[in-house]
C-alpha positions as CSV (number, residue, x, y, z in Angstrom):
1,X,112.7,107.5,117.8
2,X,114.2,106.6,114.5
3,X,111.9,106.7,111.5
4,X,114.1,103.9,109.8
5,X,112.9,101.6,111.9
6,X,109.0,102.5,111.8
7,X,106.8,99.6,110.5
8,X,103.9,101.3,108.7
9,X,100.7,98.6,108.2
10,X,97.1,99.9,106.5
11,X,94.0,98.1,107.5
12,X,91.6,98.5,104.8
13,X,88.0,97.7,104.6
14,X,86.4,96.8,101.0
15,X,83.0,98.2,99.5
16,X,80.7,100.1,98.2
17,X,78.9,103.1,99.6
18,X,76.1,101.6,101.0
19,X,78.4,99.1,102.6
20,X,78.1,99.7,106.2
21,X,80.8,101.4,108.2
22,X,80.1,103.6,110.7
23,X,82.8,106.2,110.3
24,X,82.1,108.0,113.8
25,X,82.0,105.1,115.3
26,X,85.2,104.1,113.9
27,X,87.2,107.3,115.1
28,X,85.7,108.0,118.1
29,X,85.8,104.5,119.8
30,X,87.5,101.7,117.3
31,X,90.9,103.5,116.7
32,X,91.6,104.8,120.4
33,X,90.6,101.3,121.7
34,X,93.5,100.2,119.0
35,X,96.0,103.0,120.6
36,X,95.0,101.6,124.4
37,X,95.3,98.4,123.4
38,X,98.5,98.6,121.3
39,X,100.1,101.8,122.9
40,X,102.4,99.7,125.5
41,X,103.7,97.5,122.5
42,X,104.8,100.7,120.6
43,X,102.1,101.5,118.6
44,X,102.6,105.1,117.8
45,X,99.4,106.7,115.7
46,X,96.6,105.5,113.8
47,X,94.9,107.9,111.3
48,X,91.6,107.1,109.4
49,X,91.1,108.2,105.6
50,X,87.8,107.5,103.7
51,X,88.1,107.3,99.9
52,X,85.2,109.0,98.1
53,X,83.2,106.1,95.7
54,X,80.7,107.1,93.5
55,X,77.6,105.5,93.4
56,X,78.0,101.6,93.3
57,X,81.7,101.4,92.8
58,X,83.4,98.6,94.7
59,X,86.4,100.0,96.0
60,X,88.2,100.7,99.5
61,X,85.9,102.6,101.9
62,X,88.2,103.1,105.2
63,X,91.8,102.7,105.5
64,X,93.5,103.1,109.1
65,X,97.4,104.0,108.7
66,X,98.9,102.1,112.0
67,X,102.7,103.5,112.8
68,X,104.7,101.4,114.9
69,X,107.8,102.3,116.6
70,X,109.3,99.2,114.8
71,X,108.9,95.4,113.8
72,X,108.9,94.0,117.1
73,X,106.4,96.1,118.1
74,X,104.1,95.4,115.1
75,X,104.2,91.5,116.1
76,X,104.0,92.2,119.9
77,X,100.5,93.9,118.6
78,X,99.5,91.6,116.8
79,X,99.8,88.4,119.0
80,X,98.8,90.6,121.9
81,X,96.5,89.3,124.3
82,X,94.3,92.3,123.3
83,X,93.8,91.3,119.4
84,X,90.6,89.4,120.7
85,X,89.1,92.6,122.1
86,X,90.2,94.5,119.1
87,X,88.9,92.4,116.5
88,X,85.3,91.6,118.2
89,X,84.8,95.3,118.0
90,X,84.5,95.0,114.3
91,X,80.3,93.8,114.3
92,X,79.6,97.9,115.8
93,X,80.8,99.5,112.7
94,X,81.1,97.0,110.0
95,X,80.0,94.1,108.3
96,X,83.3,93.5,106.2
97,X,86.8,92.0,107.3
98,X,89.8,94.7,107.4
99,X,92.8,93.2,105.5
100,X,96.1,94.6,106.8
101,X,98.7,95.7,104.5
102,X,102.2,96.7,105.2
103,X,103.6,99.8,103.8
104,X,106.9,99.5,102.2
105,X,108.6,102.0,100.8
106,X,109.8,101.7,96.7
């Protein structure tokens, strides 16, 4: 594995605290049906991080970090035949569309 080559995208979800988003739900089923899904096409790790907000503050409520072996892999993800599954899991834990991000390093 070179770490050169890693592609690093965050899929963050936008809020407030009473937003819902189900953050079990999210761990326990949502990002290991990412890794089966995406696993074959080099998808390495996903982690989940949940910024604190205080009281009504808009603001990011989940990010996922998604490491992929590299950029091929990212794009062989994300036009996989899977995305469909993936993305119709989102009405279990959340009413809000993730926006992905790529990480690039400054």
């Amino acid at each position: 594995m070179n770490i050169d080559s890693q592609v690093v995208v965050y899929v963050s979800y936008q809020g407030t605290p009473s937003t819902r988003f189900d953050r079990d739900y999210y761990v326990t089923h949502h990002l290991p049906l990412c890794m089966e899904a995406w696993n074959k096409y080099g998808l390495q790790r996903v982690s989940a991080y949940f910024p604190e907000l205080l009281q009504e503050q808009a603001g990011t409520i989940a990010i996922c970090e998604c490491v992929f072996r590299d950029e091929a892999a990212m794009d062989a993800s994300f036009t996989s035949p899977e995305l469909p599954d993936v993305m119709a899991d989102l009405p279990f834990f959340t009413d809000v569309l993730p926006v992905r991000l790529r990480g690039v390093a400054l």
